[in-house]
N, C-alpha and C positions, 0 to 999 in steps of 0.2 A: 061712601059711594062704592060701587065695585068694582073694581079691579080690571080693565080690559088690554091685554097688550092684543094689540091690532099688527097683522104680519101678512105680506102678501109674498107669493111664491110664483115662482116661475117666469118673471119679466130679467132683463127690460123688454118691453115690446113697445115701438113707437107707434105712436096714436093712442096708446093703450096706458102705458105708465106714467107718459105726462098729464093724461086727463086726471089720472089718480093725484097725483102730485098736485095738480087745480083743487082738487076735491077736498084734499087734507089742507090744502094752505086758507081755503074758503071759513076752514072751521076751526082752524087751529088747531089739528088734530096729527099728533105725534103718531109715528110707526116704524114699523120696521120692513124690512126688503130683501128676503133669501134668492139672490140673483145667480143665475145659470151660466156658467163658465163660456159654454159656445155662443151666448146669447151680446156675454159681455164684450168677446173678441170682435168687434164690431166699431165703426166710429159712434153711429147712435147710440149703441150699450154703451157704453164709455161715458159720455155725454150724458145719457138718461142718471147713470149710474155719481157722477158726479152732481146733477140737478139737485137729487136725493139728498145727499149729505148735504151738500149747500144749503138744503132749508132747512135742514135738522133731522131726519129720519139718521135712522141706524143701517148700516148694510151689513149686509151676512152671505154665507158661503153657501150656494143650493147643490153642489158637486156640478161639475163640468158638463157631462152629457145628459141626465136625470132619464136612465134607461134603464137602469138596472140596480136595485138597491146593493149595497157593500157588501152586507152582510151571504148574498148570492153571488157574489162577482169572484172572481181570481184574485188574489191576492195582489198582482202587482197592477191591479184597477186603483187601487186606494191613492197613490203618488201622483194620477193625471186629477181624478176624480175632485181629489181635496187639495191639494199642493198647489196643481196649476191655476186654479180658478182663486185661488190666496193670492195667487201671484200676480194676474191679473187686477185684482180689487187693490192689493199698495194699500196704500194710505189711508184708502175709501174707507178701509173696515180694519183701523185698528184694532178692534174690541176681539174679535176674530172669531167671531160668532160662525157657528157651521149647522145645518139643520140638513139634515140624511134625508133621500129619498126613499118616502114610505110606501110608492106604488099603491094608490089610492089613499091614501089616509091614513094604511096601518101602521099599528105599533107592535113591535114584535123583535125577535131576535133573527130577522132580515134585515134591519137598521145598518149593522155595519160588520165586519168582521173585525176578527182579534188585530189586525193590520192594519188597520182604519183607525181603531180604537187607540191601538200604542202610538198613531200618527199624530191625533188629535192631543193624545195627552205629551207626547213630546212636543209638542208646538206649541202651547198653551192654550190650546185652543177651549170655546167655550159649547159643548155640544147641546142643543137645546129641542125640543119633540113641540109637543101639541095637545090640546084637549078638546078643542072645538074646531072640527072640518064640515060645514054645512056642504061641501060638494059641488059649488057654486062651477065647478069644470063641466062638470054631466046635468044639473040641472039651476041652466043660469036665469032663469025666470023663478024658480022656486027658492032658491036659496035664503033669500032675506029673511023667509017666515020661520025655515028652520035654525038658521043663526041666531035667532031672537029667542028661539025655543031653547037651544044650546046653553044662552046665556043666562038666560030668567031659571036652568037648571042647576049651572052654577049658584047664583044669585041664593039660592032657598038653601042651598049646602053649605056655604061661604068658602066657596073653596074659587080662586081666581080664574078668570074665561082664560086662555092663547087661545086667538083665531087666526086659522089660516082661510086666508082668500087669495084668489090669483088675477095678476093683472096679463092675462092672456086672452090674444085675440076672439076670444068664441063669444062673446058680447058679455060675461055677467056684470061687469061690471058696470053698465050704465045703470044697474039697480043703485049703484055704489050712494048717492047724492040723498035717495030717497031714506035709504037704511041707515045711513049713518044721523040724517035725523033724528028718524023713530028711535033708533038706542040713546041720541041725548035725551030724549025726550023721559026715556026710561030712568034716569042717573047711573051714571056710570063714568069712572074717571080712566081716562087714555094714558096707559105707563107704556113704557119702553123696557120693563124688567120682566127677567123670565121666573117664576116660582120655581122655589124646590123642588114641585113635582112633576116640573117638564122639564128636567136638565139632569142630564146623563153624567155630562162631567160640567167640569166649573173652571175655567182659568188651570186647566190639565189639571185639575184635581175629579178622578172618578166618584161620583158619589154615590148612594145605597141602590139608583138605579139603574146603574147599569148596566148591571149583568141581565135587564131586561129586553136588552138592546142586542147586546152581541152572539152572533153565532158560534157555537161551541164548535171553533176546531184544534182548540190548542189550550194547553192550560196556564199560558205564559202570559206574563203581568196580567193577573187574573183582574178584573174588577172586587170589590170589598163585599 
């Protein structure tokens, strides 16, 4: 069956992440949840963000404000950006999963800078990207068809889906109930693991892609 880690960005948003959380408890369906540092400082983020774990999702680190990728920002952005929003999550997110803001989807060496990078890997952190962004933010009506398309292209390649969807106000999510259907319908099994070719670093270990990620302003603790 293939491979699907299911990952949703940019909540908690109430009314919004608890219905996801219905959705996935309906079908027994595992995820994960890259949550936003100012989102969380919140009593509902807090609460949302604990609902999560409680039923078994993963949490993970989406940076504090998600306005400006690392890899663009000043250097002493990496310390609120990543640090604080750790701080925040405690316990929620041992795992210590961090997924960079890619400013629509992309992949690129805007991801993080060399300061972000030596952060992630001094903390242990586990830094992890994406393969499939159907865009479900800018087109939350259309998204399901291209999701499907994303994965059925993985699928003929055998190479594992990561999708990002986002549990944010602007409605895509009421698609959520109908598509996660149609994909069981497809075979496809729900992990919670990120492949080697979406993980930049691993438990502060950098791996071969890195250096796709980081912006060249330094050439200290290089990536491999």
């Amino acid at each position: 069956m293939h491979p699907v880690t299911l990952t949703f960005d940019n909540g908690p948003e109430p009314g919004v992440t608890d219905f996801v959380h219905n959705v996935l408890a309906a079908r027994g369906i595992p995820a994960t949840f890259f949550l936003i540092g100012r989102k969380l400082a919140t009593p509902y983020g807090l609460a949302l963000a604990d609902q999560a774990r409680a039923a078994g999702h993963v949490i993970g680190n989406h940076t504090f404000s998600h306005r400006t990728p690392l890899g663009e920002a000043p250097d002493a952005v990496a310390a609120q950006e990543i640090l604080a929003t750790q701080a925040l999550l405690g316990d929620l997110a041992p795992e210590r999963l961090f997924r960079p803001y890619g400013n629509g989807g992309q992949l690129g060496a805007h991801l993080l800078s060399p300061t972000a990078r030596d952060m992630l890997v001094a903390g242990g952190f586990t830094c992890v990207v994406w393969n499939a962004v159907p865009r479900d933010y800018s087109d939350p009506d259309g998204w399901p068809e291209t999701a499907l398309s994303q994965i059925a292209a993985h699928r003929a390649t055998g190479v594992a889906t990561v999708l990002v969807l986002h549990d944010i106000a602007e409605g895509p999510m009421r698609h959520l109930p109908a598509f996660l259907d149609r994909l069981l319908e497809t075979g496809v099994r729900f992990t919670q693991e990120f492949p080697d070719e979406t993980v930049a670093i691993r438990a502060g270990q950098p791996t071969p892609l890195c250096a796709r990620f980081v912006a060249a302003r330094s050439p200290s603790a290089a990536c491999p």
